[in-house]
C-alpha positions in Angstrom: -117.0 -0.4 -110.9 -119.1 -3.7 -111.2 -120.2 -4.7 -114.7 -124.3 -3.4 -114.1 -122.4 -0.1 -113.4 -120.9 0.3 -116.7 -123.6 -1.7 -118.3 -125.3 2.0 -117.1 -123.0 3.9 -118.7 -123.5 2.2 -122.4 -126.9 1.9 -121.8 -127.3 -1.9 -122.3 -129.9 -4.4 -120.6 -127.3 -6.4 -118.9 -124.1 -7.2 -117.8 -123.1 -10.2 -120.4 -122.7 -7.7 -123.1 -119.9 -5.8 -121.4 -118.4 -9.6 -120.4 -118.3 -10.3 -124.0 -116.7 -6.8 -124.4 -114.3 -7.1 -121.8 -113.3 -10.9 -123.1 -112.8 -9.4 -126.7 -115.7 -11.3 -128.4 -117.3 -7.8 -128.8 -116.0 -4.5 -130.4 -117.4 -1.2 -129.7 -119.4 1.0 -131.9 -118.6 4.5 -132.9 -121.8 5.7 -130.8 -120.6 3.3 -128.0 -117.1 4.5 -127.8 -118.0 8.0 -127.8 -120.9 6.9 -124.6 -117.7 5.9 -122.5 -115.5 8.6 -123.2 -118.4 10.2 -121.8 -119.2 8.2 -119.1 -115.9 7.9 -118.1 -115.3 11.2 -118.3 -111.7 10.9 -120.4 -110.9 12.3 -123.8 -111.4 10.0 -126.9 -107.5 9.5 -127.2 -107.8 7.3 -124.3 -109.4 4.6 -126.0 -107.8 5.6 -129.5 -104.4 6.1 -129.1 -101.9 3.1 -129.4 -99.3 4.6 -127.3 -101.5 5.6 -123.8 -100.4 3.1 -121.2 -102.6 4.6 -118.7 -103.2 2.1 -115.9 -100.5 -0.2 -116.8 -97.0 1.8 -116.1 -96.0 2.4 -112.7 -94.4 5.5 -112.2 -92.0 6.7 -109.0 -91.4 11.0 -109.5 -88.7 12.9 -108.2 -90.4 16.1 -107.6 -90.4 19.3 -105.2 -93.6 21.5 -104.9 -95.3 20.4 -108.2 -99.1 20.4 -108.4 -100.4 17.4 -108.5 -102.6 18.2 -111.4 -99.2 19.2 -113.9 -97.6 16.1 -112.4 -100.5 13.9 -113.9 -100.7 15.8 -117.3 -96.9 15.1 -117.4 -96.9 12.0 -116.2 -99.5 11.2 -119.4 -97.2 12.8 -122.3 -94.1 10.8 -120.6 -96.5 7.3 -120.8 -97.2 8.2 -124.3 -93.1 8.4 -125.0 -92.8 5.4 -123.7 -95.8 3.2 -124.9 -94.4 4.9 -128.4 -91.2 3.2 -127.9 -92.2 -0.1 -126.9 -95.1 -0.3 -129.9 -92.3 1.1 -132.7 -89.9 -1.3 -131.5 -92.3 -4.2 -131.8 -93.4 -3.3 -135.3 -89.8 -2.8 -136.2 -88.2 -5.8 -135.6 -86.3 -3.9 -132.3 -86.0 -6.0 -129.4 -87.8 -5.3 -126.0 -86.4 -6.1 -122.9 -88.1 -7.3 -119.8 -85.7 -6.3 -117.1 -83.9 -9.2 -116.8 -81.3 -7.9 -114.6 -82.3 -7.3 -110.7 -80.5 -6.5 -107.3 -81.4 -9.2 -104.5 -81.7 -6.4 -102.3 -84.4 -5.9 -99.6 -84.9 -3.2 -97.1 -83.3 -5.3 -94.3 -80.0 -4.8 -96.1 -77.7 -2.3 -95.0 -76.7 1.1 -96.5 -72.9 -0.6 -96.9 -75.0 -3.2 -99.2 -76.2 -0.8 -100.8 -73.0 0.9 -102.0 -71.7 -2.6 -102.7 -74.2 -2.7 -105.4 -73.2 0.4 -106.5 -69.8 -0.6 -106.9 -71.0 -4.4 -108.8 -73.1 -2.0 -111.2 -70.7 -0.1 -112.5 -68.4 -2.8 -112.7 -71.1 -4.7 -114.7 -71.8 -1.7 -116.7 -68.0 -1.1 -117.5 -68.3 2.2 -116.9 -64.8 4.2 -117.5 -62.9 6.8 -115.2 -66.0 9.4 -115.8 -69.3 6.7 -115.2 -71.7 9.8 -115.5 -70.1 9.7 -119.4 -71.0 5.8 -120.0 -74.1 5.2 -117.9 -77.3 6.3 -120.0 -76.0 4.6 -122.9 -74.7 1.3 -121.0 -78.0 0.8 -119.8 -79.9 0.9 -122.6 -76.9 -0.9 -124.5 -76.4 -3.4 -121.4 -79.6 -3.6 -119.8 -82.1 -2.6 -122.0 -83.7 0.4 -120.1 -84.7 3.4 -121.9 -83.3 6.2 -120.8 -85.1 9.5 -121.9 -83.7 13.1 -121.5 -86.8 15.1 -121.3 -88.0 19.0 -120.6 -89.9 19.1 -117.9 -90.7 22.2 -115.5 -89.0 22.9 -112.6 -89.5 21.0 -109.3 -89.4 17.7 -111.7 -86.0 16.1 -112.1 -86.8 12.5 -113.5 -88.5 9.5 -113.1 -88.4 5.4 -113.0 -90.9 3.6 -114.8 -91.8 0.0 -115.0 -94.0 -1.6 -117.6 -94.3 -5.6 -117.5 -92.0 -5.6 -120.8 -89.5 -2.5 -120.4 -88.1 -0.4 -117.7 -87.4 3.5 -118.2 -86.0 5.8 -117.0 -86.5 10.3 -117.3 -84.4 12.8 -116.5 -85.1 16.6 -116.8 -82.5 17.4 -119.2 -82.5 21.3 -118.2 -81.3 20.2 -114.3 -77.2 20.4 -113.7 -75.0 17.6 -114.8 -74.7 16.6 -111.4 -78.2 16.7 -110.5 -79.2 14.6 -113.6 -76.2 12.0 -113.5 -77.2 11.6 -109.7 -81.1 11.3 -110.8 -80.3 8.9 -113.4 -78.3 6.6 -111.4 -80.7 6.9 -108.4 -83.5 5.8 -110.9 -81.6 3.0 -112.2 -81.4 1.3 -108.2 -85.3 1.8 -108.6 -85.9 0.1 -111.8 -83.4 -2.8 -110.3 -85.0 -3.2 -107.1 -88.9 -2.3 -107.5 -89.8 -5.8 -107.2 -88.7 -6.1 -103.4 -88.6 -2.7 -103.0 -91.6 -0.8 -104.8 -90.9 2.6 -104.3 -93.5 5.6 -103.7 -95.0 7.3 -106.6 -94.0 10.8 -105.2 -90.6 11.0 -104.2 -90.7 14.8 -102.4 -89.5 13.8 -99.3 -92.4 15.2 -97.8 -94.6 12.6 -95.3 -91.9 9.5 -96.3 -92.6 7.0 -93.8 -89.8 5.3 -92.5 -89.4 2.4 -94.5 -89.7 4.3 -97.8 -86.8 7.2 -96.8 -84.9 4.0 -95.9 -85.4 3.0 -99.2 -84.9 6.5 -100.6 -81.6 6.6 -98.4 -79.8 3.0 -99.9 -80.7 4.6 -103.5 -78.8 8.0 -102.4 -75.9 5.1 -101.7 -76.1 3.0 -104.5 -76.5 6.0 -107.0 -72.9 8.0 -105.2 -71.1 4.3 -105.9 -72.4 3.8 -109.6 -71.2 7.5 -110.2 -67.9 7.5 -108.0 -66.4 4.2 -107.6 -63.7 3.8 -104.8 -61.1 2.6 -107.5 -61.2 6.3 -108.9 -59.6 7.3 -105.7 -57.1 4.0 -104.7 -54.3 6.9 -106.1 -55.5 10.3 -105.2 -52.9 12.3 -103.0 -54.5 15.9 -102.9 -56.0 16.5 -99.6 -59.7 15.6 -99.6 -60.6 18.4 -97.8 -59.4 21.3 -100.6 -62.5 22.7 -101.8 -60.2 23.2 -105.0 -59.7 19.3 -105.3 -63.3 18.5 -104.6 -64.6 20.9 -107.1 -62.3 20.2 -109.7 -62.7 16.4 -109.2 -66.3 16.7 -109.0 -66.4 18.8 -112.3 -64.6 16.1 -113.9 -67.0 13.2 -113.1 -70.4 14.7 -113.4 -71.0 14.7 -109.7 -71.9 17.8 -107.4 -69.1 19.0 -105.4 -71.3 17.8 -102.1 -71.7 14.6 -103.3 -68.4 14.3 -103.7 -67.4 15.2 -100.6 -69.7 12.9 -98.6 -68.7 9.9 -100.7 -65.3 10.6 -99.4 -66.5 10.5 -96.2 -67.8 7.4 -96.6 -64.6 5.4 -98.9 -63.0 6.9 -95.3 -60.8 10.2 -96.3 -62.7 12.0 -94.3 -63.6 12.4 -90.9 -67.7 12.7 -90.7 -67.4 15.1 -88.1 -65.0 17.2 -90.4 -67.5 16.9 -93.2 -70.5 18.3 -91.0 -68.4 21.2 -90.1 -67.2 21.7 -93.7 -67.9 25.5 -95.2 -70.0 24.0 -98.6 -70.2 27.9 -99.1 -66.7 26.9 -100.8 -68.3 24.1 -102.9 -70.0 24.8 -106.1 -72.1 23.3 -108.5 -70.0 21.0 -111.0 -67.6 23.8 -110.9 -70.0 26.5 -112.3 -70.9 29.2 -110.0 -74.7 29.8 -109.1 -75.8 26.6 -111.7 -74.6 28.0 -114.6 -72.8 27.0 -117.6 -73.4 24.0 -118.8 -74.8 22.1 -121.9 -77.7 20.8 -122.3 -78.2 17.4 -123.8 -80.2 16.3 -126.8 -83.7 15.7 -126.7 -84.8 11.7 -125.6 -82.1 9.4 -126.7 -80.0 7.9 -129.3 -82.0 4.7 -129.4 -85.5 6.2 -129.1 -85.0 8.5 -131.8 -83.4 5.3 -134.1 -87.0 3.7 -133.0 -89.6 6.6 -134.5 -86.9 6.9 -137.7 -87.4 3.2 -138.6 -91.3 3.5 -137.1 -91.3 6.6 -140.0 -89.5 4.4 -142.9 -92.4 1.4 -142.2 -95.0 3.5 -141.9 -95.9 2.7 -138.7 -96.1 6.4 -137.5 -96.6 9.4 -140.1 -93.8 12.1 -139.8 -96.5 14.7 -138.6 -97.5 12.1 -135.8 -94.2 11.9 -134.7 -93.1 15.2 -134.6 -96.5 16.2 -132.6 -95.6 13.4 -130.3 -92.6 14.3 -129.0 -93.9 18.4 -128.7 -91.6 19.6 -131.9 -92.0 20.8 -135.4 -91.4 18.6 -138.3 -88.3 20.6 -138.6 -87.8 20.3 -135.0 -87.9 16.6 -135.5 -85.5 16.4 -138.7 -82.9 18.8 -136.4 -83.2 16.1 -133.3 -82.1 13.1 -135.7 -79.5 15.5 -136.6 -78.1 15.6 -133.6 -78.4 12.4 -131.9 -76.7 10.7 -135.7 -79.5 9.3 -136.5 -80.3 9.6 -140.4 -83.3 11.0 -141.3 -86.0 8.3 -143.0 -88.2 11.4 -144.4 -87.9 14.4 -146.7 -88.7 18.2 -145.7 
């Protein structure tokens, strides 16, 4: 919109009051801010709220047949997560992190490049003989990335996101281990390589053009090396091909059983051909037959939730504000601190 446009919308004679507006020589009035929520058709808490980062964040989805119009209101609650986090930390004497940390890699690389990254990621990370254990923690600890467990509704496993001061990183928390371990390391080659290699907002696999599932492809890569490094398997003597061994291995590591079975495939124990011809009717999820089974992690993170405690303590954010922020009671909010260790700064 040019300047006389929104001059329209305030109703002023010209154009130099919304330059001085714009260059912060000017506030708004009450009646003026309510004319552009107005004219801009957007709720007051747009203008109001400290933690929207609407139009700044860039976000890349993982999603399967999710309407566009839930994956926008979504996509506005997980901003608000986020642009909490990075105004807390500020005011709390936490420490942001601009990602410092990138992969010099381009789409003219190769997918072997790819998993080479892999590989220099998790030995970076120091991630132990279960990565899927170490990773969300190492990079928030290691490379500053928020890493948010989140509910979201089916079709929507995670997220990348990119702000110019912090990288992030959601994961639907109510997906398999393998599913979000694979999502979460995906992300990560996102948030490392969105510079050179922005990736697509939606991520559904549907009407990728070829660059992007090449893209798409070298993450699938990078994200099998982070979570299954070949010096795992520099001793294993079980035949690769035993759905037994692959299930129980993949049980053991986070991973899905398929995943598994094509990174072996790929470190060379088996044959490609054998692997296309390969039952996966014998292969189950993590171990647990039809998806079932397994735990479910806490709520958001260790480290956000040490953020809106201390935001709490300094009165930066009231305990009602907090707990209606992250879609909980304030009992629901005292039972989350509970069980990510994080003491409580507030009294029921």
């Amino acid at each position: 919109m040019s300047q006389e446009d929104v001059s329209r919308i305030f109703g002023f004679e010209n154009r130099q009051t919304v330059a001085q507006i714009e260059a912060g020589q000017r506030k708004l009035t009450a009646e003026e801010l309510v004319a552009a929520a107005n004219g801009f058709d957007v709720p007051m808490d747009y203008f109001t709220n400290p933690f929207l980062i609407a139009g700044e964040a860039r976000f890349s989805w993982r999603s399967t047949d999710v309407p566009l119009s839930d994956l926008d209101a979504f996509e506005g609650k997980a901003g608000e997560w986020i642009g909490a986090y990075r105004i807390l930390s500020a005011a709390t004497g936490g420490k942001l992190w601009p990602i410092a940390h990138r992969l010099t890699l381009t789409r003219a690389n190769s997918y072997e490049e790819a998993t080479q990254a892999g590989e220099a990621v998790a030995a970076f990370l120091e991630l132990g003989d279960v990565p899927s254990a170490d990773l969300a923690w190492a990079m928030q600890d290691r490379m500053g990335i928020l890493v948010l467990m989140v509910d979201a509704q089916p079709g929507i496993s995670g997220a990348a996101c990119l702000l110019r001061d912090l990288g992030a990183v959601l994961v639907n928390r109510r997906e398999s281990p393998g599913r979000r371990n694979y999502d979460l390391a995906h992300e990560l080659f996102h948030v490392l390589t969105w510079d050179a290699m922005p990736p697509e907002r939606l991520d559904d696999g549907e009407g990728a053009g070829k660059l992007q599932r090449r893209v798409e492809t070298m993450a699938e890569k990078f994200a099998s090396a982070v979570l299954m490094p070949a010096r795992l398997f520099h001793d294993v003597d079980e035949p690769v091909t035993d759905a037994g061994w692959l299930n129980a291995t993949a049980t053991k590591l986070g991973v899905s059983a398929r995943a598994l079975k094509w990174r072996m495939v790929d470190l060379g124990r088996i044959d490609r051909d054998v692997a296309r011809a390969y039952d996966d009717e014998l292969l189950v999820n993590n171990g647990m037959a039809g998806g079932k089974g397994w735990d479910l992690p806490p709520a958001f993170s260790k480290p956000y939730l040490k953020v809106v405690a201390a935001g709490i303590a300094q009165g930066e954010i009231s305990v009602r504000r907090a707990a209606a922020l992250l879609d909980v009671t304030v009992d629901g909010l005292g039972e989350l601190m509970d069980q990510h260790g994080v003491p409580r700064t507030f009294d029921l």
